[in-house]
N, CA, C and O atoms as CSV, one atom per row, in Angstrom:
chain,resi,resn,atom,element,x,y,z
A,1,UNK,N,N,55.659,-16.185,-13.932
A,1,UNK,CA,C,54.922,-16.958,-14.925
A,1,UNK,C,C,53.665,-16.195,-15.321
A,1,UNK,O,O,52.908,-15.650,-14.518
A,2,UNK,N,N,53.528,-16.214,-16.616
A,2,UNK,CA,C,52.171,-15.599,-17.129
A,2,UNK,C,C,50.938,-16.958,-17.772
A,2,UNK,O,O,51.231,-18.152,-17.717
A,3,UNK,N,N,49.982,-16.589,-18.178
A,3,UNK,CA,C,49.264,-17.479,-19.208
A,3,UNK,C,C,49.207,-16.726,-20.569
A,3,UNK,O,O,49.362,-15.510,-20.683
A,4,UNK,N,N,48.946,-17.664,-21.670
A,4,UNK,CA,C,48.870,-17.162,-22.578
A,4,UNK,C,C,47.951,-17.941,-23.726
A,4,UNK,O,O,47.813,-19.117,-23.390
A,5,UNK,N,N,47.219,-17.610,-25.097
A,5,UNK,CA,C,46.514,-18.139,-25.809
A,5,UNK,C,C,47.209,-18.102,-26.663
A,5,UNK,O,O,47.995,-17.176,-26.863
A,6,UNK,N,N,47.041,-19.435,-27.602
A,6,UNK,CA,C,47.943,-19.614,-28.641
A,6,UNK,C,C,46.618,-20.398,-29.520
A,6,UNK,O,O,45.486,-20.742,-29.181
A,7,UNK,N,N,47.208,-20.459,-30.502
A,7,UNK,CA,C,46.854,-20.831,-32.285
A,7,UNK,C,C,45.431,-21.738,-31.909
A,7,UNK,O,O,44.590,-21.891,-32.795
A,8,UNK,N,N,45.271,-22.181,-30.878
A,8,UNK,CA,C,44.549,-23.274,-30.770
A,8,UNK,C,C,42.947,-22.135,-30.909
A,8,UNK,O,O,41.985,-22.345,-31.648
A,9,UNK,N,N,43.111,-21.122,-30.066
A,9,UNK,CA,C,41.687,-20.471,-30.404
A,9,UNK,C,C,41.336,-19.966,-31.464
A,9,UNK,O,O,40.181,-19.542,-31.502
A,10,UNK,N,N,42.105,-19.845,-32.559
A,10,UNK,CA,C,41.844,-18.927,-33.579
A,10,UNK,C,C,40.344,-19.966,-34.168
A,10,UNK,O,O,40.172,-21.163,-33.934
A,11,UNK,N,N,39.736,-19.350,-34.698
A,11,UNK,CA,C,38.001,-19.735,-35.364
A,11,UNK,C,C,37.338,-20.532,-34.365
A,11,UNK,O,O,36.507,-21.393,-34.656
A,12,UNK,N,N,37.720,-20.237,-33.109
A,12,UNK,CA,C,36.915,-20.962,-32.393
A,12,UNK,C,C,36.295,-20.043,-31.349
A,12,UNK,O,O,35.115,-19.742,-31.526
A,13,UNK,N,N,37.010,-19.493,-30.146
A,13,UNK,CA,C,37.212,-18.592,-29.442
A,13,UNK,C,C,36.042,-18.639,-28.402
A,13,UNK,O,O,35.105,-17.889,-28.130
A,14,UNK,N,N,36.475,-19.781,-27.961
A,14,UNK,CA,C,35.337,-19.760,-26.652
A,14,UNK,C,C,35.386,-18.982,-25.877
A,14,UNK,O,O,36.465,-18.397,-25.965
A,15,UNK,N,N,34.652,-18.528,-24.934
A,15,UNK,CA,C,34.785,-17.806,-24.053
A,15,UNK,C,C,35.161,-17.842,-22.624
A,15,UNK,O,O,35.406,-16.873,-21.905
A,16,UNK,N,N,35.171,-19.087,-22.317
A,16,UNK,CA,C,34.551,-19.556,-20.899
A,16,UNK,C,C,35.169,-18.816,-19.917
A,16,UNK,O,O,34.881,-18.109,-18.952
A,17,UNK,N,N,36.641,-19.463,-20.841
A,17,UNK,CA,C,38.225,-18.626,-19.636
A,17,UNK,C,C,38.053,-16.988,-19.005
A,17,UNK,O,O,38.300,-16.609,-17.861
A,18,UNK,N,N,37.475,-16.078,-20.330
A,18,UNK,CA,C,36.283,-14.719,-19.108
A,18,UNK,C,C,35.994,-14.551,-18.315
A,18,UNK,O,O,36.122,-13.577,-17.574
A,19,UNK,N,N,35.038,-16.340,-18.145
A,19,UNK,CA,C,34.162,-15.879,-17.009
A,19,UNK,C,C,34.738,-16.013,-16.059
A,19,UNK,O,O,34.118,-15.543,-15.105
A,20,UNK,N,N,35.770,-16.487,-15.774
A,20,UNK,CA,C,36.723,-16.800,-14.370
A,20,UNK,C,C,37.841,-16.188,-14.086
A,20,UNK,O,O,38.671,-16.524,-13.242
A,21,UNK,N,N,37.863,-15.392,-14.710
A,21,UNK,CA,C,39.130,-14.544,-14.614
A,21,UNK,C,C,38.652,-13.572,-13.910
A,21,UNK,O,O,37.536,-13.060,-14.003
A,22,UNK,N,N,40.065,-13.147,-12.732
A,22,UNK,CA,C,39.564,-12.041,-11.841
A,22,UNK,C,C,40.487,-11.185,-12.361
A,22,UNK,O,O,41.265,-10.740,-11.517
A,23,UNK,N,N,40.592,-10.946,-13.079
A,23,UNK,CA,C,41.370,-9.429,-13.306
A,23,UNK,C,C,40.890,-9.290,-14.800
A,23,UNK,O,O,41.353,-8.276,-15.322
A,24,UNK,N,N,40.291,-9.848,-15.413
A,24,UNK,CA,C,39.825,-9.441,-16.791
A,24,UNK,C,C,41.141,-8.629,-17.400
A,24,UNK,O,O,41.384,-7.423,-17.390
A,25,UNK,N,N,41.887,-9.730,-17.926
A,25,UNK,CA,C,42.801,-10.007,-18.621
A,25,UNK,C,C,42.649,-10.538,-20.517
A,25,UNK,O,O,43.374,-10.839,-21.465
A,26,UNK,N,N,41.744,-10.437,-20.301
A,26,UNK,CA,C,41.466,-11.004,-21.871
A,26,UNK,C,C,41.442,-9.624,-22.550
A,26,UNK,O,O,41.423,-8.488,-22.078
A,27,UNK,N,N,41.450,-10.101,-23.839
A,27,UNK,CA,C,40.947,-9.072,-25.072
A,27,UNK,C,C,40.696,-10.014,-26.148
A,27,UNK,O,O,41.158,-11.143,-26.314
A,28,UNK,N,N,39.611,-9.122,-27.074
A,28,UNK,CA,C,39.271,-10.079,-28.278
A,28,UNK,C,C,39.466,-8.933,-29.577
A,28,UNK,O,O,39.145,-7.796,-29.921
A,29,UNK,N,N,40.564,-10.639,-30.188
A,29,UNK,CA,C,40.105,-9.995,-31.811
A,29,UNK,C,C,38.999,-10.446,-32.288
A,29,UNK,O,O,38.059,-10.784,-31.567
A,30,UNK,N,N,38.989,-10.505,-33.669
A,30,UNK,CA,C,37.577,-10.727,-34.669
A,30,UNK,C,C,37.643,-12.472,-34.325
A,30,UNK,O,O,36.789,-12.982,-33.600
A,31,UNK,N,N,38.441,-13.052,-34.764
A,31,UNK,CA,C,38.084,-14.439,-34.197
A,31,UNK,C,C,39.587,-15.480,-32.984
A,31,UNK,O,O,39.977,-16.645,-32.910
A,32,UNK,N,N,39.866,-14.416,-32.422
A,32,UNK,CA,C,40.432,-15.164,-31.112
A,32,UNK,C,C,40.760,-14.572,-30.063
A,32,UNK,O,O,41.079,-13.426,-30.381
A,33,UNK,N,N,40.857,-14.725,-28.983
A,33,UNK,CA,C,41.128,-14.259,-27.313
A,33,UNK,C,C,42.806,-13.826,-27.487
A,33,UNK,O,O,43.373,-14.161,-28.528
A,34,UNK,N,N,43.551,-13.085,-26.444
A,34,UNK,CA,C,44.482,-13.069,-26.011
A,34,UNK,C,C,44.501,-12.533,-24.318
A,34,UNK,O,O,43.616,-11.852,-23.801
A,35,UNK,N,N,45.674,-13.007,-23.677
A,35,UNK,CA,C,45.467,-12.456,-22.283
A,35,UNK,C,C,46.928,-11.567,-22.204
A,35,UNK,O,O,48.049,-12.050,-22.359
A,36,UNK,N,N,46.626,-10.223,-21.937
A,36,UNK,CA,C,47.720,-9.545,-21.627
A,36,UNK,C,C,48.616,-9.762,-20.407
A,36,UNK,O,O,48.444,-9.327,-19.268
A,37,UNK,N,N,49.996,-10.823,-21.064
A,37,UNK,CA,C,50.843,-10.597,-19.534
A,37,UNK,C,C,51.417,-10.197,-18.800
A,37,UNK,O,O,52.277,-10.617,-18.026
A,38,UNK,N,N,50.973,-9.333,-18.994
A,38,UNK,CA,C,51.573,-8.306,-17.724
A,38,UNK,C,C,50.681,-7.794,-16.560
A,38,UNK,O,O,51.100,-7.151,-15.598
A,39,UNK,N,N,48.997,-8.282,-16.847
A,39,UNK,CA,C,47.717,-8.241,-16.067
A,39,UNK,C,C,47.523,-9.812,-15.616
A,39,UNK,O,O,46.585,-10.043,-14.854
A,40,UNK,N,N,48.197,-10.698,-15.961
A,40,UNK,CA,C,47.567,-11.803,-16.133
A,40,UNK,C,C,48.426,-11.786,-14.621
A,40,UNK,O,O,49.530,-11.262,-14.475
A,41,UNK,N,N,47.494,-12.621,-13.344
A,41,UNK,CA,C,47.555,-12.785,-12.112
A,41,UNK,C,C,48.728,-14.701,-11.583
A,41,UNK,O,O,49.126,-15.292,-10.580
A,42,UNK,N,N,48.741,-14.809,-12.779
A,42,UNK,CA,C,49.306,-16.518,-12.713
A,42,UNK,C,C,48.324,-17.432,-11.971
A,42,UNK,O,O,48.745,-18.539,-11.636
A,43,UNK,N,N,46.811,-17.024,-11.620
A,43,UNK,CA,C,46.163,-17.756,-11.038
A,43,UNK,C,C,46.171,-19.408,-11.410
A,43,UNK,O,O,46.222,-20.381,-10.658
A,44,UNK,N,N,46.096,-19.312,-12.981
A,44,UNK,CA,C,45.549,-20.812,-13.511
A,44,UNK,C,C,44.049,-21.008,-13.692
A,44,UNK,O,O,43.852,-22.102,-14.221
A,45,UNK,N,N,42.912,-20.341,-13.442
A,45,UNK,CA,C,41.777,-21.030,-13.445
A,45,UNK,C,C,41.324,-20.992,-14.561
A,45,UNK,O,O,40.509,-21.819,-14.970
A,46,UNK,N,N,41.786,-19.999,-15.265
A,46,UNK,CA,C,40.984,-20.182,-17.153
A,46,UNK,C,C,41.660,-21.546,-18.026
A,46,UNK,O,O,41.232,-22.133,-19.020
A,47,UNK,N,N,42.736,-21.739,-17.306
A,47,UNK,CA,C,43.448,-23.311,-18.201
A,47,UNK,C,C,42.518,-23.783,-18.835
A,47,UNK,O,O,42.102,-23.674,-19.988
A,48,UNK,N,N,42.002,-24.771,-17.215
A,48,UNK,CA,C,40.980,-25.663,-17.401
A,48,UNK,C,C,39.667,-25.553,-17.881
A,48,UNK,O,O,38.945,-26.507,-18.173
A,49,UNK,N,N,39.230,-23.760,-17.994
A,49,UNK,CA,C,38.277,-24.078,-18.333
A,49,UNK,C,C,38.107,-23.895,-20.202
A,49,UNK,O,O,37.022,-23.868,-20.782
A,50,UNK,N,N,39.097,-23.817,-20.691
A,50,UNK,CA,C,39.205,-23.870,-22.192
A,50,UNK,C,C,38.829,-24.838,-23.054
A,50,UNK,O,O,39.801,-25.502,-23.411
A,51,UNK,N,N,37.888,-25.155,-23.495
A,51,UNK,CA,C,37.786,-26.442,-24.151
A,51,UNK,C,C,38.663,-26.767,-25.506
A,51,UNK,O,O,38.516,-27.787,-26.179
A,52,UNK,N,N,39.617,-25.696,-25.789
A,52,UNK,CA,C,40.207,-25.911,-27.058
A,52,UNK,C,C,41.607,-26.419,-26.626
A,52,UNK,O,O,42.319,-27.036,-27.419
A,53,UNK,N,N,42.087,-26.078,-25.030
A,53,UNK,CA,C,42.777,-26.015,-25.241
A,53,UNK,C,C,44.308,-25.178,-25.448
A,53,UNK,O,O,45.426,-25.675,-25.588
A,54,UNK,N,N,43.998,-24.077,-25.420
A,54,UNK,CA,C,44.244,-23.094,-26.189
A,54,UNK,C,C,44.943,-21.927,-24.884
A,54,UNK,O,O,44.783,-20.723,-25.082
A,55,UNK,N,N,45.418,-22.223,-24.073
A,55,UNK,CA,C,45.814,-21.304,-22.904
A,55,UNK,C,C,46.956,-22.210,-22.026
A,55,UNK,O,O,46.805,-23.251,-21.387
A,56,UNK,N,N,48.174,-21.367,-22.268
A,56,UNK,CA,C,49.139,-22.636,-21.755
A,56,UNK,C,C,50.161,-21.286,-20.644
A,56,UNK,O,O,50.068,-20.059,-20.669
A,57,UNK,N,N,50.845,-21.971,-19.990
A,57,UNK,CA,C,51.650,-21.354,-18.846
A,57,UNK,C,C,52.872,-20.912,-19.806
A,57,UNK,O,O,53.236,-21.696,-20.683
A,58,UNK,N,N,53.436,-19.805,-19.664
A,58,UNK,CA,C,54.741,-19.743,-20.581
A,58,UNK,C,C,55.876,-20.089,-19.821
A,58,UNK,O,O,56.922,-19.442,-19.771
A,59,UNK,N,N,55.682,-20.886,-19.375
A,59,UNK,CA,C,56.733,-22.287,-19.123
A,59,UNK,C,C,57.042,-23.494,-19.992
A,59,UNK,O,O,58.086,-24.111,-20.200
A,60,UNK,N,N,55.909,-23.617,-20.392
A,60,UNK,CA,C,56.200,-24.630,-21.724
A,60,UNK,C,C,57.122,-23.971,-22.875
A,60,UNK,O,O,57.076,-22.823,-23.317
A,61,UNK,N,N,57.995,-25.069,-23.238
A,61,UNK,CA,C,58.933,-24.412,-24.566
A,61,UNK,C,C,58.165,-23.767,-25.350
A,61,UNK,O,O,56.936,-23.722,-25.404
A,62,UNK,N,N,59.113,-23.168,-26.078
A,62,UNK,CA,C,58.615,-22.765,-27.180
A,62,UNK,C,C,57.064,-21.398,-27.256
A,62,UNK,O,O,56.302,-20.955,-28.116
A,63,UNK,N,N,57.379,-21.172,-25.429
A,63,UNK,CA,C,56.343,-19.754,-25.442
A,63,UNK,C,C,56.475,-18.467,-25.578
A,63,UNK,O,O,55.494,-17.748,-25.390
A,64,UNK,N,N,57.691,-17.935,-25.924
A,64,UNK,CA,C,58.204,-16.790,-25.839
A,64,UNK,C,C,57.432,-16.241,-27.237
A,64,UNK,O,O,57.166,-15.040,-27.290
A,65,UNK,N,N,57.196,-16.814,-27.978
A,65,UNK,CA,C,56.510,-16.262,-29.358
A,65,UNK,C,C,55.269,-15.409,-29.441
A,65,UNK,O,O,54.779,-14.505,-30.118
A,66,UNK,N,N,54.872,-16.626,-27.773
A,66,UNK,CA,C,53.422,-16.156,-27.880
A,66,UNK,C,C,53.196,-15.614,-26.981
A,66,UNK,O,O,51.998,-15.530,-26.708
A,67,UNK,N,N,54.166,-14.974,-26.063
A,67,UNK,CA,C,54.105,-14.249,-24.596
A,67,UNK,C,C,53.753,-12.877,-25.623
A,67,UNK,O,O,52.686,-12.262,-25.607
A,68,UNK,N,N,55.138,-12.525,-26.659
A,68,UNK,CA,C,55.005,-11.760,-27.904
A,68,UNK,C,C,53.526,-11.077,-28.080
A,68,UNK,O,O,53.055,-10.005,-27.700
A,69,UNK,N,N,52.936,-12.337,-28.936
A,69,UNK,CA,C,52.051,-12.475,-29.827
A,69,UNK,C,C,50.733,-11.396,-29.019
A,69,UNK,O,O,50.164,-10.379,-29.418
A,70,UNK,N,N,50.567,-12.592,-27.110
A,70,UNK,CA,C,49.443,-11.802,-26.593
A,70,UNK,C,C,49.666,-10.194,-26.026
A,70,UNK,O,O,48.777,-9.372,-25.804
A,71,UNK,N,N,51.067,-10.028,-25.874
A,71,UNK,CA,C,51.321,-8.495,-25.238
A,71,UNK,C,C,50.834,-7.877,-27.153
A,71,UNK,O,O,49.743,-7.322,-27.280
A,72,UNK,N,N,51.386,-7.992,-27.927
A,72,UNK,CA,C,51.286,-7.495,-28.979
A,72,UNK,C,C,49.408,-6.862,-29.113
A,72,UNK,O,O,48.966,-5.717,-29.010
A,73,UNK,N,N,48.758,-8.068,-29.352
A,73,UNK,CA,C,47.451,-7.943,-29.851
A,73,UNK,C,C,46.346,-7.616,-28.815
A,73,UNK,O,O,45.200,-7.596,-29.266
A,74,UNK,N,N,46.541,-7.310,-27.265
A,74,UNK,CA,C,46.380,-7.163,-26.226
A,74,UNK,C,C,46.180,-5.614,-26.215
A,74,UNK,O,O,45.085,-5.079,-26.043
A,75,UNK,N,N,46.906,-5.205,-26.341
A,75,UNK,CA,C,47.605,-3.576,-26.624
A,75,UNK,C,C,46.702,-3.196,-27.654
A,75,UNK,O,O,46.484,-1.990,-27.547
A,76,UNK,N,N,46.126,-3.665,-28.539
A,76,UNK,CA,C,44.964,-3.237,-29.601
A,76,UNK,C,C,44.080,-3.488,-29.589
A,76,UNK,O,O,43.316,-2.935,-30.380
A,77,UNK,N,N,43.622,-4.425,-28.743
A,77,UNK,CA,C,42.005,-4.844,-29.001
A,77,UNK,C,C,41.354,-4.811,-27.761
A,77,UNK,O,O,41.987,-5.218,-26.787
A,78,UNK,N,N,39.910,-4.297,-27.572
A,78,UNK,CA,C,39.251,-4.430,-26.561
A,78,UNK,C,C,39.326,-5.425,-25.873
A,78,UNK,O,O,39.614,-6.485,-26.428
A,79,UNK,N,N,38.985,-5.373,-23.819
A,79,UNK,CA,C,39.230,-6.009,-23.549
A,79,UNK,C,C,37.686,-6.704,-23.247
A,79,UNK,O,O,36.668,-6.017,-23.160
A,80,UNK,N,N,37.702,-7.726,-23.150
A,80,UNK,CA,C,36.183,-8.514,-23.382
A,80,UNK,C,C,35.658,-9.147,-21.932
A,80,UNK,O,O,36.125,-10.252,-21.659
A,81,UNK,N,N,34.936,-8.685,-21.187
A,81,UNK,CA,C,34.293,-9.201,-19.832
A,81,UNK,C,C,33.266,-10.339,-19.483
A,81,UNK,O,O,33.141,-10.864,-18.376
A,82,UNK,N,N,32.608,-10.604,-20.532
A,82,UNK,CA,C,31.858,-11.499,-20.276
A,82,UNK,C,C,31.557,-12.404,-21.375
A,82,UNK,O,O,31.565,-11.941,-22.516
A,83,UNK,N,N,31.274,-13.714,-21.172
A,83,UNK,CA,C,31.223,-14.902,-22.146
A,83,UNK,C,C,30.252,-14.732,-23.359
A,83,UNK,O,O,29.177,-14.151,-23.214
A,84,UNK,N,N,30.624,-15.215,-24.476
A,84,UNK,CA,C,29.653,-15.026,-25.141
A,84,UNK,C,C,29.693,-16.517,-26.439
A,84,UNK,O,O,30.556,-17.361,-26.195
A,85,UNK,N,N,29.069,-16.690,-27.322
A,85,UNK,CA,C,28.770,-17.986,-27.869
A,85,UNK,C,C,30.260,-18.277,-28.606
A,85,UNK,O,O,31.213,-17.502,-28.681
A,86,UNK,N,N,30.164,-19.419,-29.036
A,86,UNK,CA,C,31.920,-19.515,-29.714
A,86,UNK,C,C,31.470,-19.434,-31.466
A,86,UNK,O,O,30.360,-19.781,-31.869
A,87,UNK,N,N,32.441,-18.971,-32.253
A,87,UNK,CA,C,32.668,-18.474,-33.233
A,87,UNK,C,C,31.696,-19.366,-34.362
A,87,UNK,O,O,31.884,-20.554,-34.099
A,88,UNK,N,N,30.886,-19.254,-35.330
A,88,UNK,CA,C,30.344,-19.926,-35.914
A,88,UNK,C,C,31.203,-21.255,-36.943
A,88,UNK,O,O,32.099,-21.054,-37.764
A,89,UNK,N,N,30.684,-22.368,-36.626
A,89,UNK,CA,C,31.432,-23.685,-37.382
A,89,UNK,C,C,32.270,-23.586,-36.322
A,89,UNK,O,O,33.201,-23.097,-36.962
A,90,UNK,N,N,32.613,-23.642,-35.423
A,90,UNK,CA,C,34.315,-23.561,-34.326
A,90,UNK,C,C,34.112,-24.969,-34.679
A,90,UNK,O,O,35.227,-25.284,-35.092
A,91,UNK,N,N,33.329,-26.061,-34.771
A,91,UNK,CA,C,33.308,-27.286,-34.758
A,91,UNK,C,C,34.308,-27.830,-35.340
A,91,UNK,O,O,35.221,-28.562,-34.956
A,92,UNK,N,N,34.020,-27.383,-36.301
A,92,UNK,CA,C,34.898,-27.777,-37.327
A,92,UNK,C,C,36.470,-27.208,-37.301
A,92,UNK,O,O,37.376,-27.788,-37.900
A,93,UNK,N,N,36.631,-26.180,-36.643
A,93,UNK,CA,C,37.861,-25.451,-36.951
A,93,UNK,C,C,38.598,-26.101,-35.765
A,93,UNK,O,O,39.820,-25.951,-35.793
A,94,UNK,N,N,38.081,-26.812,-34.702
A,94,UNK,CA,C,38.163,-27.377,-33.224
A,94,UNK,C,C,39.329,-27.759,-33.256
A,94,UNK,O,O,39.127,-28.681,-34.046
A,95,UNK,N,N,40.626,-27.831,-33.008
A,95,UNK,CA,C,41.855,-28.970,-33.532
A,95,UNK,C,C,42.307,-28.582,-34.500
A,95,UNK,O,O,43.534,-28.521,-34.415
A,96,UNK,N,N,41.937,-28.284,-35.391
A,96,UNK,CA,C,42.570,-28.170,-37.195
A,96,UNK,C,C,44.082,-27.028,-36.885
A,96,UNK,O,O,44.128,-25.844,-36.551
A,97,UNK,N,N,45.186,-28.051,-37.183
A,97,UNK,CA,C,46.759,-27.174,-37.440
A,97,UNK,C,C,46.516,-25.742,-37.695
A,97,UNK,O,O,45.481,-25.112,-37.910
A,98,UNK,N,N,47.722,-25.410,-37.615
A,98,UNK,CA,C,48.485,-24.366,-38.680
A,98,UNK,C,C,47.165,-23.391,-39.144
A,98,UNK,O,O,46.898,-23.146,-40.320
A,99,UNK,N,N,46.240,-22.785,-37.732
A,99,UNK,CA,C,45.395,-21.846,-37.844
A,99,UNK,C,C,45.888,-20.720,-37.678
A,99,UNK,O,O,45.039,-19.870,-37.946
A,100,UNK,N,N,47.347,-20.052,-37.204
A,100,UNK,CA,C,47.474,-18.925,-37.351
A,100,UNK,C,C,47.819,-18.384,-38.536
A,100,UNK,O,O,47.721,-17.193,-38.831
A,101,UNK,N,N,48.500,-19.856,-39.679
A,101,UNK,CA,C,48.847,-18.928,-40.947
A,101,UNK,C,C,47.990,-18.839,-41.806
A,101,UNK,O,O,48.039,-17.964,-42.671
A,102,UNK,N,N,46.784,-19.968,-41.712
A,102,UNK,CA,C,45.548,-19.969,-42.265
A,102,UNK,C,C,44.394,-19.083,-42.130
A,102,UNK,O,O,44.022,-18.773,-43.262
A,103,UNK,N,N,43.818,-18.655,-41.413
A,103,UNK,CA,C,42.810,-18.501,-40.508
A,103,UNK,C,C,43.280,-16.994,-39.889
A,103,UNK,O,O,42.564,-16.052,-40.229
A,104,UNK,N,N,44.374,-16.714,-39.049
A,104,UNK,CA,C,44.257,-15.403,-37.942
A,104,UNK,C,C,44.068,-14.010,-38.853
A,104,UNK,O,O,44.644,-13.537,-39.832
A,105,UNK,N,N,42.965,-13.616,-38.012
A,105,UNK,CA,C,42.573,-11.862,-38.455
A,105,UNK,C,C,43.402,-10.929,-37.164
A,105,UNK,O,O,43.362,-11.196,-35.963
A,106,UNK,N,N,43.963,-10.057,-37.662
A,106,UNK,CA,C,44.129,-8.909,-36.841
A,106,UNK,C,C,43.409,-7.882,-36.435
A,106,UNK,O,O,43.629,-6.995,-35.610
A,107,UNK,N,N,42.231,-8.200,-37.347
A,107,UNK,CA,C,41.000,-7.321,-36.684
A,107,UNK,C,C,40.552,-7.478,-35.851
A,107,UNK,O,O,40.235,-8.631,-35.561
A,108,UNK,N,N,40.122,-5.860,-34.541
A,108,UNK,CA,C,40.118,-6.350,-33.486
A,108,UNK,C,C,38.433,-7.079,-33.374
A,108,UNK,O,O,37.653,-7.034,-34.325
A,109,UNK,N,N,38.059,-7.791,-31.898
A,109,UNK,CA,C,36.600,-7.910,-31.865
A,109,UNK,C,C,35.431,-7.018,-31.323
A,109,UNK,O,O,35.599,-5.907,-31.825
A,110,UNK,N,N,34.354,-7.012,-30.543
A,110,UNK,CA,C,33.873,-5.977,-30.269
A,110,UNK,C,C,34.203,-5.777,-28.925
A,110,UNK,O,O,34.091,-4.601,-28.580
A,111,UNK,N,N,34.737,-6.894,-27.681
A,111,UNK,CA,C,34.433,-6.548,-26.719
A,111,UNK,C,C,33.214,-6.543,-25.878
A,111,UNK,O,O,32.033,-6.657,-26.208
A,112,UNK,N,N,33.896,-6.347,-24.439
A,112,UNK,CA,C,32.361,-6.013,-23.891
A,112,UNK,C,C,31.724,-7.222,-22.947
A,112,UNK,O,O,30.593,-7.105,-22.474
């Protein structure tokens, strides 16, 4: 079993799940997280600390897209170590559907 981030972080991209991760597994694009699974430890502790939401076990249906999605964008973008503020307006973007066809940049973020 891996973890993985899905649609839910895009314009939001909290950080928190960073700070608890022991293998620093994340990477950031311009506005969302991914965790590479093939580093990712199956611990569980970034789940909970997501407030979006946005980090699910690929055990749930329908994850193979996004096992995909994070090896894909993982592989390109820096990997990001420590927390930092969430994306400007995330308020608003918090919940809102159908943010990957709206909303996702492939540009990577800075990292760091």
């Amino acid at each position: 079993m891996t973890y993985v981030v899905i649609d839910n972080c895009i314009s939001c991209k909290y950080t928190d799940c960073v700070e608890v991760c022991p293998v620093d597994c994340f990477y950031e694009g311009e506005n969302m997280l991914v965790i590479h699974p093939d580093e990712c430890i199956d611990c569980g502790v970034c789940e909970p600390e997501c407030p979006a939401d946005a980090i699910r076990p690929d055990t749930e249906p329908a994850m193979e897209k996004w096992v995909e999605f994070n090896r894909k964008y993982s592989e390109a973008w820096p990997v990001i170590l420590s927390k930092k503020d969430p994306m400007p307006g995330y308020e608003d973007k918090d919940g809102q559907e159908n943010k990957l066809e709206t909303d996702f940049s492939e540009a990577p973020g800075e990292g760091g």
